[in-house]
C-alpha positions as CSV (number, residue, x, y, z in Angstrom):
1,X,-13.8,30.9,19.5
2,X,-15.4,29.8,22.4
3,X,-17.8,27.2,23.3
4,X,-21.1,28.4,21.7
5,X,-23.0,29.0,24.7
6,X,-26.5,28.6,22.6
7,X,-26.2,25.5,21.0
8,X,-27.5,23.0,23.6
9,X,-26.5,19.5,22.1
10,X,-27.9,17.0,24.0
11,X,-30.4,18.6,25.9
12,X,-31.7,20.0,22.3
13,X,-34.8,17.8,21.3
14,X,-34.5,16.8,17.8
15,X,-30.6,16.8,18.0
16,X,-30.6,15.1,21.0
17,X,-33.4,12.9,19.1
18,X,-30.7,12.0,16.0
19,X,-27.6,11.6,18.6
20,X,-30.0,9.2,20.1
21,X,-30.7,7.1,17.2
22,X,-27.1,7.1,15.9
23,X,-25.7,6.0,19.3
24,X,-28.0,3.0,19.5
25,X,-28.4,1.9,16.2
26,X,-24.2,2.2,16.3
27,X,-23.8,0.3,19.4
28,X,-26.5,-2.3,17.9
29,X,-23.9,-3.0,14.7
30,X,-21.1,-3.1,16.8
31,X,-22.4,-5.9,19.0
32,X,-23.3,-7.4,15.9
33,X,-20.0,-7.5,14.7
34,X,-18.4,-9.1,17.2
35,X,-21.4,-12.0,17.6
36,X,-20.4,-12.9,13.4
37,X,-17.0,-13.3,14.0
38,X,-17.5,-15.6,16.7
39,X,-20.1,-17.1,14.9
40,X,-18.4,-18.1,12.0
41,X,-15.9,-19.0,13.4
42,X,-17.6,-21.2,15.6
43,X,-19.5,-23.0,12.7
44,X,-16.1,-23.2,10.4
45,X,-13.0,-23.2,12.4
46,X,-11.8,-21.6,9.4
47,X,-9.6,-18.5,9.6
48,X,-10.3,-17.6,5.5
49,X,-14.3,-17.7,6.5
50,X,-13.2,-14.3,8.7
51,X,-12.2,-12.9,5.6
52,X,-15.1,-13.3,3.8
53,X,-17.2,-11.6,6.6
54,X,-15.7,-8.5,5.5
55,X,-16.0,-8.6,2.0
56,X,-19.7,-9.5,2.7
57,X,-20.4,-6.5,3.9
58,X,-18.4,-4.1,1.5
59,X,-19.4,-6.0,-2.1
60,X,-22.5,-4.1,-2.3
61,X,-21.6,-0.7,-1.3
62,X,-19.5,0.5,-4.2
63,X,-22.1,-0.7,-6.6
64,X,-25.2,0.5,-4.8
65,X,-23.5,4.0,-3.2
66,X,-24.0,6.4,-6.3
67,X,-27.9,5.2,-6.2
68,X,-28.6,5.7,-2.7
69,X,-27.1,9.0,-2.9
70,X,-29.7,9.5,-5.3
71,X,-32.4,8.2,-3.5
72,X,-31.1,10.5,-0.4
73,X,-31.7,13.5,-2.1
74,X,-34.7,12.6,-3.6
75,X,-36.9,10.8,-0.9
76,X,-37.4,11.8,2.9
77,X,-34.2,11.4,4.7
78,X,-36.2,10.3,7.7
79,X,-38.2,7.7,5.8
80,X,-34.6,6.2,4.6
81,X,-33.4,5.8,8.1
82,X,-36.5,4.7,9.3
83,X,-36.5,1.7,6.6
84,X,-33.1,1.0,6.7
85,X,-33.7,0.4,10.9
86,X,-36.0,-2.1,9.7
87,X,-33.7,-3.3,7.6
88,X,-31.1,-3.8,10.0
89,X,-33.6,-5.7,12.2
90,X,-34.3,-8.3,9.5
91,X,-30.3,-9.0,9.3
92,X,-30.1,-9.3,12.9
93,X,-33.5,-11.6,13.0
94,X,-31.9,-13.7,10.2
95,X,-28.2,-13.8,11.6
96,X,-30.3,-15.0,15.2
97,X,-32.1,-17.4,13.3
98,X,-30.8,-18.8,9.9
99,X,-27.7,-20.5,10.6
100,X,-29.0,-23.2,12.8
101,X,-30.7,-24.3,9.5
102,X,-29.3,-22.9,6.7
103,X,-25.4,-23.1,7.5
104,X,-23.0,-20.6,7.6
105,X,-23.2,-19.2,4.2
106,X,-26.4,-18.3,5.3
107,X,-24.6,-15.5,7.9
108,X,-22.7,-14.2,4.2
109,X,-26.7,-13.8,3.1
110,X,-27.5,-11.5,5.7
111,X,-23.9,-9.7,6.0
112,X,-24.7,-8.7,2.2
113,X,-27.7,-7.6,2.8
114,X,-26.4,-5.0,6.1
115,X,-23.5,-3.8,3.5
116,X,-26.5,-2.5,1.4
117,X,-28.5,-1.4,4.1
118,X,-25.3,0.6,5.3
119,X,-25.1,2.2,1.6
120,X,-28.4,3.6,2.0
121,X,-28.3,4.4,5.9
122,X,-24.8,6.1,5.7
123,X,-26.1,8.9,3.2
124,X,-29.2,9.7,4.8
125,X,-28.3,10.1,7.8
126,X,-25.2,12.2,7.0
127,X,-26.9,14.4,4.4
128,X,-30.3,15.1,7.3
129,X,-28.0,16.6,9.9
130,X,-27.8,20.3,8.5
131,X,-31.4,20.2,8.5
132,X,-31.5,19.4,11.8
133,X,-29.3,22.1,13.9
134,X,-28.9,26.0,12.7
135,X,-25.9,26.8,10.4
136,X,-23.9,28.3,12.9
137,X,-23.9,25.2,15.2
138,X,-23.0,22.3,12.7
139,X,-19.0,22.2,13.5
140,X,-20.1,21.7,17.5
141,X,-23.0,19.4,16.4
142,X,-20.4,17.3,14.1
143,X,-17.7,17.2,16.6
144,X,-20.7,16.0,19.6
145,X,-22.2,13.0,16.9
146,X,-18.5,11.9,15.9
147,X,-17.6,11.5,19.9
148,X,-21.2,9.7,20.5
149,X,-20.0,7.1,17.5
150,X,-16.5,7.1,19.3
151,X,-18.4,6.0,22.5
152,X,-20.1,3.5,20.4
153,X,-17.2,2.0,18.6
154,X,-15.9,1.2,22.1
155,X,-18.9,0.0,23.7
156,X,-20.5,-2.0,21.0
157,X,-18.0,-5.0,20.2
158,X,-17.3,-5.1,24.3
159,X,-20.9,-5.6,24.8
160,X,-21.3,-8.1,22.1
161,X,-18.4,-10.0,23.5
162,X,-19.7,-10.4,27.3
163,X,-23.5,-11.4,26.2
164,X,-21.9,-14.1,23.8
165,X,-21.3,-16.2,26.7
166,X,-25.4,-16.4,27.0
167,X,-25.3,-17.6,23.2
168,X,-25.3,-15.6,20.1
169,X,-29.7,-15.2,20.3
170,X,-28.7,-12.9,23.4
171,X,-26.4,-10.5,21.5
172,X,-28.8,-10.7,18.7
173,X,-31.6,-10.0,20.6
174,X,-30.3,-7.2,22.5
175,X,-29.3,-5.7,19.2
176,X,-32.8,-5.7,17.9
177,X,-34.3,-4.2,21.0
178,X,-31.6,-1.4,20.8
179,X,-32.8,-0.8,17.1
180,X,-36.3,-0.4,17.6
181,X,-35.4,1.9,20.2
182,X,-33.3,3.8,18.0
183,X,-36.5,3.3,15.1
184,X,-38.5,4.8,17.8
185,X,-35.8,8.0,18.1
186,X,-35.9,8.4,14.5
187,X,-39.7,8.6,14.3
188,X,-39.2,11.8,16.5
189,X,-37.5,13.8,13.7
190,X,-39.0,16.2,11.5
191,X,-39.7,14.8,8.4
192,X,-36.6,15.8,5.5
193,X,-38.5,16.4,2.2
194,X,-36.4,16.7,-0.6
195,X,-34.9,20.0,-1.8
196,X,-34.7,21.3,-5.0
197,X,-32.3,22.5,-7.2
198,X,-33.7,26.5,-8.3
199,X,-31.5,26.0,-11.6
200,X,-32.3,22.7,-12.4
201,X,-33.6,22.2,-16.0
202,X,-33.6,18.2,-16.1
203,X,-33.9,15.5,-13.9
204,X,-31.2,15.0,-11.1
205,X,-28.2,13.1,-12.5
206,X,-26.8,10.8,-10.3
207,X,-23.4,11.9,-10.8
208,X,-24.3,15.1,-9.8
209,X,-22.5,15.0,-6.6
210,X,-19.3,13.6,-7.9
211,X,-19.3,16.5,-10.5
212,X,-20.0,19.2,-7.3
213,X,-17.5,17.4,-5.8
214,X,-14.9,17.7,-9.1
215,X,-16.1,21.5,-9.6
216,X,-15.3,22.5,-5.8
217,X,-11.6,22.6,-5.1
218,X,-11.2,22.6,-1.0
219,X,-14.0,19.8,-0.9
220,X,-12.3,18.1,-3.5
221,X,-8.7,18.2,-1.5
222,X,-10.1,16.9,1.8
223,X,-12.1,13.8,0.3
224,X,-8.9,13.2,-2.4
225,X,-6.4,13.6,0.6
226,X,-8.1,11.4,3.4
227,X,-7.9,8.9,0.8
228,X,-4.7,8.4,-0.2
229,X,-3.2,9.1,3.5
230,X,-5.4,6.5,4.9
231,X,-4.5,4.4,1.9
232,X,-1.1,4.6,2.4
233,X,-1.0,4.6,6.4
234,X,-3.1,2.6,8.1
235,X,-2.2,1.6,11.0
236,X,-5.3,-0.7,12.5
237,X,-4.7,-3.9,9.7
238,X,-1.5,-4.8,11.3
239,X,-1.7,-4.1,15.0
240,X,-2.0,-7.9,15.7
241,X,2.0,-8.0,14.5
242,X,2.9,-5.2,17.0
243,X,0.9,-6.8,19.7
244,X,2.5,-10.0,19.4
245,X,6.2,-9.9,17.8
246,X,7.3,-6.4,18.7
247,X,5.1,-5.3,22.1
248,X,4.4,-9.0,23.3
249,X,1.7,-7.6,24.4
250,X,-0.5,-11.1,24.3
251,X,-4.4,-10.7,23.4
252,X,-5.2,-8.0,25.9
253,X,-2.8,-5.7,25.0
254,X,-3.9,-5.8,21.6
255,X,-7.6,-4.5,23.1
256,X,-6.5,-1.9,24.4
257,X,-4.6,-0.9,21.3
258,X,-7.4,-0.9,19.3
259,X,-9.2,1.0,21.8
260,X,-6.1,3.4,22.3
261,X,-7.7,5.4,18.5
262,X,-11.2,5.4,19.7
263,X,-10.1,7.5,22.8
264,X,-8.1,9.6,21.1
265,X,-11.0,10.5,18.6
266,X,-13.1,10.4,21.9
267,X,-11.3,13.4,23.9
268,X,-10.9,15.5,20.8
269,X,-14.4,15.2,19.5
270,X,-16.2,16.2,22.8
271,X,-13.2,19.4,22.8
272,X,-14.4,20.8,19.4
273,X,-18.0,19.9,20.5
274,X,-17.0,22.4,23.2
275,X,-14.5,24.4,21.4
276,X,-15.0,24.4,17.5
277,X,-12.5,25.6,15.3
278,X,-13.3,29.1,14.2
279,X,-10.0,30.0,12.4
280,X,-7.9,28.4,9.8
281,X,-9.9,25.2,8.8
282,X,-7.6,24.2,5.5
283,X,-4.6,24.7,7.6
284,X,-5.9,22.8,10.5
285,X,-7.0,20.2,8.4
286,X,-3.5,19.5,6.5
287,X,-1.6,19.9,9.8
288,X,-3.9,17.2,11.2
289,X,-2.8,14.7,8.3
290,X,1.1,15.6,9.1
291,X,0.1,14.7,13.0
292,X,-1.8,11.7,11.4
293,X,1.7,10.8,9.8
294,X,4.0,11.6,12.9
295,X,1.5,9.3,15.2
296,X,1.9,6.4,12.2
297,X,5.8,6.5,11.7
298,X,6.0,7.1,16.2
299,X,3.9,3.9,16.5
300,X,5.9,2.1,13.9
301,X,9.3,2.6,16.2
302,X,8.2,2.3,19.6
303,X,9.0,-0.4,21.6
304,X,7.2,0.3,24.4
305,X,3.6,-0.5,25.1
306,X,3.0,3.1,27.2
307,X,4.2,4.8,24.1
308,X,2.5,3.0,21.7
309,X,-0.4,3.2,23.4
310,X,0.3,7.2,23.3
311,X,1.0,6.8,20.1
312,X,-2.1,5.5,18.8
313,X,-4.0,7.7,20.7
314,X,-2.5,10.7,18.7
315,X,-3.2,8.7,15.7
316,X,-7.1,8.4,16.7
317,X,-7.1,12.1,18.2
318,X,-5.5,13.5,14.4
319,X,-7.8,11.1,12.4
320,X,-10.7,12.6,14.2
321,X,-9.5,15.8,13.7
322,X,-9.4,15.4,10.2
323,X,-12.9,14.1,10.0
324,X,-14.2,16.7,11.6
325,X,-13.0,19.8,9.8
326,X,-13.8,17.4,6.4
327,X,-17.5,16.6,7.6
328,X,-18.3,20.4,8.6
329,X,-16.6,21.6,4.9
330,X,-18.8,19.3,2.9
331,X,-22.0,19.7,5.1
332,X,-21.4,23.5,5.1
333,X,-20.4,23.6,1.2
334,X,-22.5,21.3,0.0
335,X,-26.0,22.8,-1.6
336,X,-29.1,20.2,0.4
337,X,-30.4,19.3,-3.0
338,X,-26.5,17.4,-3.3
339,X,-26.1,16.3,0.3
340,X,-27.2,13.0,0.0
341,X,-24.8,12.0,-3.6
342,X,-22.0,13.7,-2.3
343,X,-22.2,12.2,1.3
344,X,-22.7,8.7,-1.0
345,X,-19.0,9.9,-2.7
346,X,-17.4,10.7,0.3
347,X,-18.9,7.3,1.8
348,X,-17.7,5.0,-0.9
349,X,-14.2,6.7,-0.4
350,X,-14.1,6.3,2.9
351,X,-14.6,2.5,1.9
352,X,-12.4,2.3,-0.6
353,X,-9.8,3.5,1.4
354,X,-10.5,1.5,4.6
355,X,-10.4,-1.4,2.4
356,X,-7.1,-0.7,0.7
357,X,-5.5,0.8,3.3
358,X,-5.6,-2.2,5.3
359,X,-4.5,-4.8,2.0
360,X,-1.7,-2.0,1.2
361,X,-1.0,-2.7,5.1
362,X,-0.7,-6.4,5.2
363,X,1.6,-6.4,1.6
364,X,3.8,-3.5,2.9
365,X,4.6,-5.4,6.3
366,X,4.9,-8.6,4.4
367,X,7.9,-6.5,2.5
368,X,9.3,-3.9,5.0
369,X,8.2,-5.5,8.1
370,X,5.5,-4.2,10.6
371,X,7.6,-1.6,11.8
372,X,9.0,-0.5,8.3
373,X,5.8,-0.1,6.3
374,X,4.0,2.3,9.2
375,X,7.6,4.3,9.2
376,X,7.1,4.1,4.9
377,X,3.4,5.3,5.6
378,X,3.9,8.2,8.3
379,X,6.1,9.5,5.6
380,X,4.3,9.3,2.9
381,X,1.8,11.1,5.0
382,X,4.0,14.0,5.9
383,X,4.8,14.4,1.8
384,X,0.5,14.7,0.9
385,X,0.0,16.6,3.5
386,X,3.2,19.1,1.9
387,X,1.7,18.2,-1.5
388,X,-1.6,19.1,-0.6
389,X,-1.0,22.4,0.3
390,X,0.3,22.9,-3.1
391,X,-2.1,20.9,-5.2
392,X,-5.3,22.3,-3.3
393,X,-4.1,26.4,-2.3
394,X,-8.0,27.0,-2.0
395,X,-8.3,24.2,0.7
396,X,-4.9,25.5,2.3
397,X,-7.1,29.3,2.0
398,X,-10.4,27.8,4.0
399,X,-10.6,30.4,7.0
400,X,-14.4,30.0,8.8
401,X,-16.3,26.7,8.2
C-alpha cells in the first residue's frame, strides 16, 4: 500500500503531542545513562559497580510489571505518564544531588527507583497510543514513534557524554529541563479514562492480559518468538570482543557499532512510517526473524569493519522490523480494556529477554568464542523462525494488521 496520504504524523496535534513527549523524555534517560556509568565509575573505580547499575534498574520491573499493567488499564493513561515524568525528575534530582553526600550506593537508590518508574511508564504509554490516532493509521503511527525513539537512542547517550565534561549537575540538569518539557507535552493529551470490559462479571484480574495473551495464538507467536530469538542471538552484549580482538577497531569503532543497529532501525522505521505493510504481516514478521538470524551469523564471520558495520545495520533494520509488525498486532488485537496488562507482558518479556540474551551472550562466547556463539545464534534464529511457522500457522495466516 502506499503512503497513507491522510494520516499527518507530525504535523497532527495530539500525535505530534505524544511523539513529542516520548522523544524528550527518551533523550532525557539516555543522557542519564551515560552520566551513571561515568558516575560510578568515577566514585568506585570498580568495573563490578557497572554491573550493578544494570541490575538496579531491572530488579523491580519483573515484580512490579503485572501491577502496573493493572493500574494502566484501570487509571488515566495520561495521569500515569504524567506522574511517572515526575517521577523521573525526582531520580534525576537525587542522582544530581545525593552522591556527594550519601555515596555511591546512593546512585543504586535512585536507579531502583527509575526501574519502577519505567514499569509503570512503559505500559501507559504503549497501551494510550490507539487512543490517540484512528485505527487505520496505527501501523504508520508505530513505525513514526519507533524511528523518533531510534533518533533518541542515538542522541541521548552522545549528549550526555559531551555535557559531562561540564560535570555530571549539567547532564542532570539538562535532563530535568527536557522532562518537564516532555511533562508539559503530556499535559496536551486528551485525557485516557479507563475502558470497560462489556462481559465483565468481576473485578479485572491482573492476569487477565497474560491469559488474552495465552488464548490468542498470532499474539502469542510474536511475543513467544521475539523472546527466545533475542534470547539466543544477541548480538549487542559482546560487541566490545569484536571491536577489540577480531575488528581492532579501538573505542571509536566500537561507537559506531553500536550505533550501526540504531540506524538500521532508523531508515526502516521512517519507510514503514511512509510505506506500512498492508499484505502478509505473519509472513513478514517470521522472514524478519530469519534476516534477524542471517545479520547475527554475517556479523559473527566478518572480518571487516565496512561489513560489520553493514552487518549490524541489517541486524537493527530486521529487529525493527519485527517490532513493528509485533507492536501493530498487539495494539490492533488487543481489546483497550487489556492494553495496559498485555503491554506490561510483552514489557517484562522484552526484559527478560534483553537480560538473558546478553548473559546467554557472554557464556556462549566464553565457550565458542565471539565469533562462534553469534554463528550458534544466527542459526538458531533461522530454525524458530522455520519452527514458528509451524508452531503458530495462525501467526504465519496474519494478512492485514
Amino acid at each position: 500500500m502506499a503512503s497513507d496520504a491522510s494520516f499527518k504524523g507530525f504535523r497532527d496535534p495530539v500525535f505530534g503531542r505524544y511523539l513529542a513527549m516520548r522523544f524528550l523524555i527518551s533523550i532525557a534517560t539516555g543522557m542519564q545513562a551515560t552520566a551513571v556509568g561515568w558516575q560510578v565509575y568515577d566514585l568506585t573505580g570498580d568495573p563490578i559497580a557497572l554491573g550493578f547499575v544494570g541490575l538496579a534498574q531491572f530488579a523491580p520491573i519483573i515484580p512490579l510489571m503485572p501491577i502496573s499493567g493493572q493500574v494502566a488499564d484501570r487509571v488515566d493513561r495520561r495521569r500515569i505518564i504524567q506522574v511517572s515524568a515526575l517521577a523521573y525528575l525526582a531520580c534525576m534530582l537525587g542522582l544530581a544531588l545525593l552522591p556527594d553526600v550519601l555515596g555511591h550506593w546512593s546512585i543504586y537508590a535512585m536507579l531502583v527507583l527509575f526501574g519502577a518508574t519505567r514499569a509503570f511508564d512503559h505500559p501507559a504509554s504503549s497501551a494510550i497510543l490507539p487512543k490517540l490516532v484512528e485505527t487505520q493509521h496505527i501501523r504508520a503511527a508505530i513505525a513514526l514513534s519507533s524511528s523518533v525513539g531510534q533518533v533518541a537512542y542515538i542522541a541521548g547517550p552522545a549528549l550526555g557524554g559531551l555535557l559531562y565534561a561540564f560535570g555530571s549537575e549539567a547532564v542532570y540538569g539538562t535532563a530535568m529541563a527536557l522532562v518537564v518539557l516532555g511533562l508539559i507535552a503530556a499535559t496536551g493529551l486528551p485525557p485516557s479514562p479507563p475502558s470497560q470490559d462489556p462481559d465483565a462479571k468481576e473485578r479485572p484480574s491482573v492476569f487477565g492480559g497474560v491469559r488474552f495473551i495465552w488464548s490468542n495464538q498470532a499474539i502469542l507467536g510474536v511475543i513467544a518468538l521475539d523472546l527466545f530469538v533475542v534470547m539466543v542471538a544477541s548480538a549487542t552484549a559482546i560487541l566490545p570482543i569484536f571491536a577489540k580482538d577480531v575488528l581492532d577497531a579501538g573505542p571509536i569503532g566500537l561507537g559506531i557499532l553500536r550505533s550501526a543497529p540504531s540506524v538500521g532501525a532508523l531508515l526502516i522505521g521512517a519507510f514503514l512510517a511512509w510505506r506500512p505493510i498492508d499484505r502478509h504481516a505473519g509472513l513478514v514478521f517470521l522472514w524478519s526473524l530469519a534476516g534477524y538470524g542471517v545479520a547475527t551469523a554475517l556479523f559473527g564471520i566478518s572480518t571487516s569493519f565496512v561489513l560489520s558495520t553493514v552487518a549490524l545495520m541489517l541486524y537493527g533494520a530486521t529487529d525493527q522490523l519485527n517490532v513493528i509488525v509485533r507492536m501493530s498486532l498487539i495494539q490492533i488485537g488487543t481489546p483497550d480494556h487489556l492494553r495496559g496488562r498485555v503491554s506490561a507482558a510483552n514489557a517484562m518479556a522484552i526484559n527478560m529477554s534483553n537480560q538473558l540474551g546478553g548473559l546467554e551472550a557472554g557464556l556462549t562466547a566464553a565457550w565458542l568464542g565471539a565469533p562462534g556463539a553469534l554463528l550458534l545464534g544466527g542459526a538458531l534464529t533461522l530454525a524458530l523462525s522455520g519452527l514458528g511457522a509451524i508452531v503458530f500457522p495462525k501467526l504465519r495466516q496474519v494478512d492485514r494488521l
